[in-house]
Each structure stands twice: as C-alpha cells, then as structure tokens.
C-alpha positions as a Markdown table, in Angstrom:
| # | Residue | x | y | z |
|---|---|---|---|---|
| 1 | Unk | 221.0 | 103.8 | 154.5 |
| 2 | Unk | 218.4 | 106.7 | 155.0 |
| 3 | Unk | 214.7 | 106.8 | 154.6 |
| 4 | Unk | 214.1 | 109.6 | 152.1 |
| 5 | Unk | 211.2 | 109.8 | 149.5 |
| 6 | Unk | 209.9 | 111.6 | 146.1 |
| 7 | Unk | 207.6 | 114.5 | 146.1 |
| 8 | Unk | 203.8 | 113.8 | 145.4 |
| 9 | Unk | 202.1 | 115.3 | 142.8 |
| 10 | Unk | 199.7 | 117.0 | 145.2 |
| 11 | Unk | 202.5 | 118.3 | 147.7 |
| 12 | Unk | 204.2 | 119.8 | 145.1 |
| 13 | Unk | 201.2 | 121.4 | 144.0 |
| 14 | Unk | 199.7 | 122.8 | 147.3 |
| 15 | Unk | 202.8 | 123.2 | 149.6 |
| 16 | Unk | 205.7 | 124.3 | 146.9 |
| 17 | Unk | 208.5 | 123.0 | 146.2 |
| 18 | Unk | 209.9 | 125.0 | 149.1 |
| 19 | Unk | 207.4 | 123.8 | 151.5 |
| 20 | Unk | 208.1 | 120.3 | 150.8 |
| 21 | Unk | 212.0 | 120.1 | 151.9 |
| 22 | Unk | 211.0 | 122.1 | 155.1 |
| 23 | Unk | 208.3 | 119.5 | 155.8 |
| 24 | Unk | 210.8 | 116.8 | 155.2 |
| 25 | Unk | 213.7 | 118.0 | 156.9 |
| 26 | Unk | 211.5 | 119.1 | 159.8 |
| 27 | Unk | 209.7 | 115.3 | 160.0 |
| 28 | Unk | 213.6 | 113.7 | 160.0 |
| 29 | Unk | 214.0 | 112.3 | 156.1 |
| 30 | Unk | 216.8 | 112.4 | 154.8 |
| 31 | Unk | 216.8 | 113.1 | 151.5 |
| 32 | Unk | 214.4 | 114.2 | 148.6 |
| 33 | Unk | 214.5 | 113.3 | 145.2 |
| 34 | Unk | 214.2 | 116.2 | 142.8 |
| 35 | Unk | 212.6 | 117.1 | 139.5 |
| 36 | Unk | 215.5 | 118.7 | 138.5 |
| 37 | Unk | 219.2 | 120.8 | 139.8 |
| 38 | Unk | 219.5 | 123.6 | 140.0 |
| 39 | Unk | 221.9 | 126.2 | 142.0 |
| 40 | Unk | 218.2 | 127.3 | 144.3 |
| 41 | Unk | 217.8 | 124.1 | 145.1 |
| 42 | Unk | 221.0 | 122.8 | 146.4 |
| 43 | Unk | 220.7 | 125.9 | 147.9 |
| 44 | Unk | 217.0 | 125.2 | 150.0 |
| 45 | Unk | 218.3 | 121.6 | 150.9 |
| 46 | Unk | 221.4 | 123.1 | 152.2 |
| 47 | Unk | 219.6 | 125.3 | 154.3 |
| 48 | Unk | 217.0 | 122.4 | 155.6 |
| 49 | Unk | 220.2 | 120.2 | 156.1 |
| 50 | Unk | 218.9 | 117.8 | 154.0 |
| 51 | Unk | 220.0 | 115.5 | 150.9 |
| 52 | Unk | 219.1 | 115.8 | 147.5 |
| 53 | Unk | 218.3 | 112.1 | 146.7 |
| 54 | Unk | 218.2 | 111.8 | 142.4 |
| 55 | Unk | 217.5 | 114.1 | 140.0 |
| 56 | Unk | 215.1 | 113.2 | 137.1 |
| 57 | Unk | 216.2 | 112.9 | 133.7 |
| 58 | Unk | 213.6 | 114.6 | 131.8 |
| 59 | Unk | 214.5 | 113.0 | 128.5 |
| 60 | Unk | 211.5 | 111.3 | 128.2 |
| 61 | Unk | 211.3 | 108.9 | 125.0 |
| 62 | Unk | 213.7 | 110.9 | 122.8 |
| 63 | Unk | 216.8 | 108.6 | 123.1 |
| 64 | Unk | 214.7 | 105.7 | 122.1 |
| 65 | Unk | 213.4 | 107.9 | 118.9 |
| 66 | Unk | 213.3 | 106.1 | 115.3 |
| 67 | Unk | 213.9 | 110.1 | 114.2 |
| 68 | Unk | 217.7 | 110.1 | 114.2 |
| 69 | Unk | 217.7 | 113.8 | 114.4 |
| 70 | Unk | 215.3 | 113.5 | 117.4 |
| 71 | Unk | 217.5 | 111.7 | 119.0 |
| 72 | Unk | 220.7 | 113.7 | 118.5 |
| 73 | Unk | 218.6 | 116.4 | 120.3 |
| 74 | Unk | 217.6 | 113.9 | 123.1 |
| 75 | Unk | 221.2 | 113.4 | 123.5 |
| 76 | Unk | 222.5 | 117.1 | 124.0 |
| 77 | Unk | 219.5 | 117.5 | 126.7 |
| 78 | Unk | 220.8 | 114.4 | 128.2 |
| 79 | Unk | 224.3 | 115.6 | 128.1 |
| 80 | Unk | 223.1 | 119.0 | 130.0 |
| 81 | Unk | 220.8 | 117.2 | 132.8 |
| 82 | Unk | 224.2 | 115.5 | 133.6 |
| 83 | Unk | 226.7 | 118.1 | 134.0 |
| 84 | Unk | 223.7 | 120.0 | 136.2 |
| 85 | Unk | 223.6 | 117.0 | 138.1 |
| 86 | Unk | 227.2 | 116.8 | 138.6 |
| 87 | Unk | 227.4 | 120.5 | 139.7 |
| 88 | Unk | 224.2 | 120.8 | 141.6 |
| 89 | Unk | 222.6 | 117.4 | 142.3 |
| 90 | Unk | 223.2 | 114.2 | 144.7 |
| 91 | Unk | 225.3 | 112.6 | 141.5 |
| 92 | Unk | 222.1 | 109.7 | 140.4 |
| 93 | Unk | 220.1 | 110.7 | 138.0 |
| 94 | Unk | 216.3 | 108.9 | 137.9 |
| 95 | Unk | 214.9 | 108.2 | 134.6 |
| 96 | Unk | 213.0 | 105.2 | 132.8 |
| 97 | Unk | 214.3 | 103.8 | 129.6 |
| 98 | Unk | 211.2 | 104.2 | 127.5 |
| 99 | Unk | 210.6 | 104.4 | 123.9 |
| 100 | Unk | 209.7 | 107.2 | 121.3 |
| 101 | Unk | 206.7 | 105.5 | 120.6 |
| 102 | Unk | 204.9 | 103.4 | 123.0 |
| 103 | Unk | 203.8 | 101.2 | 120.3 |
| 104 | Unk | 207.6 | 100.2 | 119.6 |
| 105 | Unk | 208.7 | 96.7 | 120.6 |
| 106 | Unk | 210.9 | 96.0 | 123.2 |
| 107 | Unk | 213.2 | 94.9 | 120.6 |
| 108 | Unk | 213.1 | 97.6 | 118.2 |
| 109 | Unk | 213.9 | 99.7 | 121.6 |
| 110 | Unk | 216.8 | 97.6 | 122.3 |
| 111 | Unk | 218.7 | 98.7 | 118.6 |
| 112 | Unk | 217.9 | 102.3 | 119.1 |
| 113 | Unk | 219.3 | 102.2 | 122.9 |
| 114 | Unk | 222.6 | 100.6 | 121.3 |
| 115 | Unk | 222.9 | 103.9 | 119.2 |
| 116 | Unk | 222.0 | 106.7 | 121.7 |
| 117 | Unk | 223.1 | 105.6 | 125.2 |
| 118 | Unk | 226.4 | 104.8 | 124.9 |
| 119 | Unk | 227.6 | 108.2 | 124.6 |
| 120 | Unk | 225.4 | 109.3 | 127.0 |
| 121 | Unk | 226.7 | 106.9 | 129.6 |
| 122 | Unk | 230.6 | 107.6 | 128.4 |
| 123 | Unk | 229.5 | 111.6 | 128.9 |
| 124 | Unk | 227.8 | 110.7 | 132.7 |
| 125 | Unk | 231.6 | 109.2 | 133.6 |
| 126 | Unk | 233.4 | 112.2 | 132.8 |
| 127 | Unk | 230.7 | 114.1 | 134.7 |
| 128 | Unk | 230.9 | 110.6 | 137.7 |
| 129 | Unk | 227.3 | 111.0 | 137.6 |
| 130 | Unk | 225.3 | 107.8 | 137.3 |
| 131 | Unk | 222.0 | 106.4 | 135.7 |
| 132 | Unk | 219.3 | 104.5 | 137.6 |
| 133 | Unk | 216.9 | 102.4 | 135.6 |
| 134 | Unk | 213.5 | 102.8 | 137.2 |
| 135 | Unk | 211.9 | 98.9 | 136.7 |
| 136 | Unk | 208.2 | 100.9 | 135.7 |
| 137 | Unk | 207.4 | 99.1 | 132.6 |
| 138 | Unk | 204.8 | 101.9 | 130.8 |
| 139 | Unk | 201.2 | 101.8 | 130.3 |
| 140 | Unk | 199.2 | 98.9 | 129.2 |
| 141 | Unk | 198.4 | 97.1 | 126.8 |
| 142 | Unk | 202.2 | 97.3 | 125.5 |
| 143 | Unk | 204.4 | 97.6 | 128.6 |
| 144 | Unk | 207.5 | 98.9 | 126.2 |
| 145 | Unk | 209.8 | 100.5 | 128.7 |
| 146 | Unk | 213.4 | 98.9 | 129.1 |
| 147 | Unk | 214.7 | 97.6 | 132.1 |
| 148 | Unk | 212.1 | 96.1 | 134.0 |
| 149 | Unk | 213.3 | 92.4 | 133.6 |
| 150 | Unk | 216.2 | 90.4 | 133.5 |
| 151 | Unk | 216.3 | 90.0 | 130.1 |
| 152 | Unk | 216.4 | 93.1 | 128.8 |
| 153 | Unk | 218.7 | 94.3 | 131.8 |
| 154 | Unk | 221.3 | 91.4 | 131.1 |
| 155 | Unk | 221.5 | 93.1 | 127.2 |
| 156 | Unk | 221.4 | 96.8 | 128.2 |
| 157 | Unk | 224.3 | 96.2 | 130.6 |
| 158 | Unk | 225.8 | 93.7 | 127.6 |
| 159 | Unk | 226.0 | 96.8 | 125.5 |
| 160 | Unk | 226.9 | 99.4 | 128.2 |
| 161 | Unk | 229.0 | 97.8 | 130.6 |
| 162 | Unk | 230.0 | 100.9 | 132.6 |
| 163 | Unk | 229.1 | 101.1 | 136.1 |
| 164 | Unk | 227.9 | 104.7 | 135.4 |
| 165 | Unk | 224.7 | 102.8 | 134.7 |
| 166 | Unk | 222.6 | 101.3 | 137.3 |
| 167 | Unk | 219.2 | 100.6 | 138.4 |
| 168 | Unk | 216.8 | 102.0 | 140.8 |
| 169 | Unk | 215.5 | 98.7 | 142.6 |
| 170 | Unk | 211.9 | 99.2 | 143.2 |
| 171 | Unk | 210.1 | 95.7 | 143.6 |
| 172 | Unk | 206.5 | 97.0 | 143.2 |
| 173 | Unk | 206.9 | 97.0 | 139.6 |
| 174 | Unk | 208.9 | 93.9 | 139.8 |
| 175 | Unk | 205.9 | 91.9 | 141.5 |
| 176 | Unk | 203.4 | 93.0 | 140.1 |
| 177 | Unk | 204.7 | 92.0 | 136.3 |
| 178 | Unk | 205.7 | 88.6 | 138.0 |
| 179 | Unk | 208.9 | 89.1 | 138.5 |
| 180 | Unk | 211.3 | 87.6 | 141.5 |
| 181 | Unk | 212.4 | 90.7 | 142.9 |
| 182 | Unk | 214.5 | 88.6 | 145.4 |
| 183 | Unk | 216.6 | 87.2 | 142.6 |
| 184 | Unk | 216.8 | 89.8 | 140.7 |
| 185 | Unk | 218.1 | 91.9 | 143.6 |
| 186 | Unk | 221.2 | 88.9 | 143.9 |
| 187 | Unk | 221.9 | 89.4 | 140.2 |
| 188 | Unk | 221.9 | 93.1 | 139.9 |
| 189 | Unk | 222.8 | 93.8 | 143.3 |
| 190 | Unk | 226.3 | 95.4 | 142.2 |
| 191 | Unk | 224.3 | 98.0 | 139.8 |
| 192 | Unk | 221.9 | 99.1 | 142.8 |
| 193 | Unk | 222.3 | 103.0 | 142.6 |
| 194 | Unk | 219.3 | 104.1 | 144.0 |
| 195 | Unk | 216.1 | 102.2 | 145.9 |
| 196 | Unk | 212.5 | 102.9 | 145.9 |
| 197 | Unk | 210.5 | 102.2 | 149.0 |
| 198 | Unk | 207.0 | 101.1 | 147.5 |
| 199 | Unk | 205.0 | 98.1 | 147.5 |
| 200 | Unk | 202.9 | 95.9 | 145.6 |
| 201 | Unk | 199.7 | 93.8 | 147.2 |
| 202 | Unk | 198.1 | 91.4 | 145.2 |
| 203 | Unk | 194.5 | 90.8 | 145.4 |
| 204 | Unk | 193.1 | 87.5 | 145.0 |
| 205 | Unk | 189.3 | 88.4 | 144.6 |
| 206 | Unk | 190.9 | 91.0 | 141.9 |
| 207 | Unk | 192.6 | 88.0 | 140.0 |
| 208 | Unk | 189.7 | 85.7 | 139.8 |
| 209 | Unk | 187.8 | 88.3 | 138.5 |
| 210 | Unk | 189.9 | 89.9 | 136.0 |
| 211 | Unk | 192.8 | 87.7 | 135.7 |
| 212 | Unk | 196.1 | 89.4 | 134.5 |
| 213 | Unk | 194.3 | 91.4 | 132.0 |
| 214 | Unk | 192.9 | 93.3 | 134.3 |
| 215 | Unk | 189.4 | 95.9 | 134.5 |
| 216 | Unk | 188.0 | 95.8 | 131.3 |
| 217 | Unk | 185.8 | 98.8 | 132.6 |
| 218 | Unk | 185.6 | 101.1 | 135.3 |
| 219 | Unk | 188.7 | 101.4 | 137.5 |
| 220 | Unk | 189.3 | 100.2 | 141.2 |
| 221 | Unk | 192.1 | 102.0 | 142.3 |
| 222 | Unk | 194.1 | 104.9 | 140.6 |
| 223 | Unk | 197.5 | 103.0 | 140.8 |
| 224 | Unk | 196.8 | 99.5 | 140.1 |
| 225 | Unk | 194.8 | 97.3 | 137.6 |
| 226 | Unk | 192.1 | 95.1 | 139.4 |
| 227 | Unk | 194.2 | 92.6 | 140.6 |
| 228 | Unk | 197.0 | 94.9 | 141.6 |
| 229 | Unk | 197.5 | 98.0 | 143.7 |
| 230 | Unk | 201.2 | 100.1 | 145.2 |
| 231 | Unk | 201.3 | 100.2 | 148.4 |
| 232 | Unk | 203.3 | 101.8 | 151.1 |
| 233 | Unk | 206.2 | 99.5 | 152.5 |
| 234 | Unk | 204.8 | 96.8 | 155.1 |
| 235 | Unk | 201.2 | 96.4 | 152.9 |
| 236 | Unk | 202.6 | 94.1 | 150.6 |
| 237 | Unk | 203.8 | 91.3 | 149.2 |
| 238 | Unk | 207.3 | 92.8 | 149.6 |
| 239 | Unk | 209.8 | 91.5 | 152.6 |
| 240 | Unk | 212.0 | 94.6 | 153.5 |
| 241 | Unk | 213.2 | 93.0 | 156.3 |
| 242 | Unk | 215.4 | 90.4 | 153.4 |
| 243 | Unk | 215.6 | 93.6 | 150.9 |
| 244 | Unk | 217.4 | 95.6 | 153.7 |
| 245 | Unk | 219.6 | 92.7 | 154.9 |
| 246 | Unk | 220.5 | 92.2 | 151.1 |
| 247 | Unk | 221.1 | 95.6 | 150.7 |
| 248 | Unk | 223.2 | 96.3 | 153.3 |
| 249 | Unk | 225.3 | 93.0 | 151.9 |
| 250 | Unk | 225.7 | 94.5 | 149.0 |
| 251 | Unk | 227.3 | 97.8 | 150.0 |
| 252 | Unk | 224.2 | 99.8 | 149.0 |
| 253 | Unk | 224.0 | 103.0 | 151.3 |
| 254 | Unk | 221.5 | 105.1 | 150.0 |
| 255 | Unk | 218.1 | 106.7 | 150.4 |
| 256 | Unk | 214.9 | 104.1 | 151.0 |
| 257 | Unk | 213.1 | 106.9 | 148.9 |
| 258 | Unk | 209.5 | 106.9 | 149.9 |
| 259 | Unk | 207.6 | 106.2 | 146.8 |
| 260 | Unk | 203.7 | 107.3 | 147.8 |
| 261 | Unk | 201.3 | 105.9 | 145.2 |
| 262 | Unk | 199.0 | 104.1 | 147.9 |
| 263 | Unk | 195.2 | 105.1 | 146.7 |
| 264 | Unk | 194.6 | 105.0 | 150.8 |
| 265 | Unk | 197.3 | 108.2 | 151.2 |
| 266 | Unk | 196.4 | 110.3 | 148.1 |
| 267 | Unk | 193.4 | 112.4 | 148.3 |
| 268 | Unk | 194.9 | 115.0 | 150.4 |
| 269 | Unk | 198.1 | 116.7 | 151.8 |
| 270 | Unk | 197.3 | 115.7 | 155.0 |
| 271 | Unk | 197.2 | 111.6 | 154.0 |
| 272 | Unk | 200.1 | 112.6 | 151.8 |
| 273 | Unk | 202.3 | 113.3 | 154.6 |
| 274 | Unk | 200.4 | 110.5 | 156.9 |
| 275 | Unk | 201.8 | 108.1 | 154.2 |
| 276 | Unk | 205.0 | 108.9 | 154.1 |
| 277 | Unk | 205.5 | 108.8 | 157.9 |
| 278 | Unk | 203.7 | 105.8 | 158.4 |
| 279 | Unk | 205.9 | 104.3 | 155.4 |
| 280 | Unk | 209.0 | 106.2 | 157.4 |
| 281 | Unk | 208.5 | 104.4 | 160.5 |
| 282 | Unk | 207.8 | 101.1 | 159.5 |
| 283 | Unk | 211.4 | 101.4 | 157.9 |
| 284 | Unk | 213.1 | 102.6 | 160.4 |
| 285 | Unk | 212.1 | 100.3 | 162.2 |
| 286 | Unk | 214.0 | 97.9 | 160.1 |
| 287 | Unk | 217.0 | 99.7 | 159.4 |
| 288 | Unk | 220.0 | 99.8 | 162.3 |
C-alpha cells in the first residue's frame, strides 16, 4: 500500500493539471487519481515517476436511465472509458452507481442496473479493467445512489458476480449513513479495488440540534449536514490503524487516496496541499 490522493477542485483549477502531478510527485505520493486517460497523461505521470491511481467513469446517471435509448448510449461511452483505461490508465476505474433521475428509488435503480451493467462489466474483463463502487450515496432528501450499503451491494454483486466489479472502500460515507464500516470491510473485503482515505466526525451538539435530518436552514460546513462533517484521516470516527491491518489481511495493495473534503483545508491552495500532507503523514505513520 501507498498514500496517494484525488485532485481538488481548486488545485486543479489554479495549479493545472500539470502542476498538480509535479506537486505530488515532488511531496512523495504515490499516485493520483485522474479525471480521465489519456496518452498526455500517462505520459506527465511517467515523467514525474508517479502512479496513475483510477480513472473516473464519466458516465454519470445514464446506465441507470429509464430511456432505453439513453442508456444504449451510456453504454458505448462506458465501453470507450474502459478500453482508454486499459491502454492508458492504472486499470480501476472510479465511478458511483447513480440513477437517471435522482428521484428514482433504489429499487427501480436496481432493475435498470440488471439491464445495462452486465455487459459493461463482461466488456471491462476483456479489457481486465475493473470497477470500483464509490459508497457516496447522492444528495439529500433521497440518497438514490447504489452501492452504499450491504443490501444493495449483496444484489448488485448477486447479479454481476465478476470480480471485474469492486468497490472503492471509503468509510466516511459509510459512517455517516450509519453504517459499520468495520463489518462491511470483512464482508466485501475480497471486492476492495480501490480505497479512499477520508473521514467522517460526528458532532454531538450538531445531532441534538438537528437530529439526522439535518440544517433546515443555513449551512455549517460545505461538506457535511449539521451533525456531520469529512474529515481528513486521524479527525474522525474512523480507526485506520484496524482499516490498514484489515487491509493488508486481505491482500489489498493499493493507493490510500487522499480524499480532501475537510472545510478546515479548502479555502486555498495553500490549505489544499497542507491537508493532504498532514492527511499523508498521519498514514504513513501507520503503514509499514
């Protein structure tokens, strides 16, 4: 295992995309998840000696489309993000199994993912690339994205069995949906394909005063919901000490990929990069 991370909004904007791999190959990452592969980029992080981490999918909610012609068309973009993975990428693709409408039920989801993903997960092993669900599960008040808890992970992997599809374990989103992230992590440990480094901390004045529902007005912190907030590894109700030992159990050996969505970190580039390498070295300091 290696401590990489995703690009910020804000570093991407002010330094380039350019400027960001020579930042993180200078400040000793390892690897850097991408927006998307191309032959320039494998190109820069070959030059920085650095790893591409994943590449994002892109799709969006197309798959997941009622519109049967919509998703046809999600399908052949799908199809082309994987064979520019496989030729240009790290070989994991990142993407989050949401819906054409975020309105749609979970369940109505489910029926459309049994018609779309299979042969996008049958095209991504003749490419050997694989899929890793990211746990985020969409904006409020409907949550509808797939793959953020057990259930709906124990029927996606029901009707795609291939180990072409994964998840991306990130237990910020498991936590704060109430979620054990520690069991989850025993029962899905074999389809670990990629592993966010983000936190969750819960805050109790926040929960008396809003409860689970969260701010009905106004807005404490840009990435949270009252009673909620991400957090850099080490600020929250996350052990990484366990998730690393479990990890390394399981075979996983991968990029911790520096998630930054910490409201302390994000007003500048400066507390950009002073959350990453404070997230970095708390890690490190875990790993062997």
């Amino acid at each position: 295992m290696h401590v990489g991370m995703r690009i910020p909004g804000r570093m991407q904007r002010e330094l380039g995309f350019e400027g960001v791999v020579n930042w993180a190959s200078e400040r000793g990452l390892g690897s850097v998840d991408v927006p998307d592969a191309s032959a320039q980029a494998q190109k820069q992080f070959r030059d920085a000696g650095l790893e591409i981490g994943t590449v994002d999918f892109g799709i969006g909610g197309g798959l997941l489309n009622k519109d049967g012609r919509a998703r046809r068309k999600a399908v052949t973009a799908a199809k082309k993000r994987i064979r520019d993975t496989a030729r240009y990428g790290s070989g994991v693709i990142f993407f989050c199994v949401e819906p054409g409408e975020r309105t749609q039920t979970r369940g109505e989801s489910l029926d459309l993912f049994e018609k779309s993903y299979p042969e996008v997960i049958a095209y991504a092993e003749e490419q050997d690339v694989h899929l890793a669900i990211e746990p985020y599960p969409g904006g409020g008040p409907y949550y509808p994205n797939l793959g953020c808890t057990p259930e709906t992970l124990r029927v996606i992997f029901e009707i795609v069995p291939s180990p072409n599809l994964g998840i991306c374990f990130d237990p910020s989103h498991f936590i704060r949906i109430g979620v054990d992230y520690q069991r989850l992590l025993m029962e899905f440990g074999d389809r670990v394909r990629h592993v966010h480094a983000k936190d969750t901390e819960l805050l109790a004045d926040g929960l008396y005063n809003y409860g689970t529902l969260g701010q009905s007005s106004g807005r404490r912190y840009g990435h949270g919901e009252g009673w909620w907030r991400y957090c850099i590894p080490g600020w929250g109700a996350a052990d990484w000490r366990w998730i690393v030992a479990r990890l390394e159990e399981i075979g996983y050996d991968g990029p911790l990929a520096i998630e930054l969505e910490d409201d302390r970190f994000m007003e500048t580039v400066e507390l950009n990069k002073e959350g990453i390498l404070t997230a970095k070295d708390f890690l490190e300091g875990i790993l062997r």
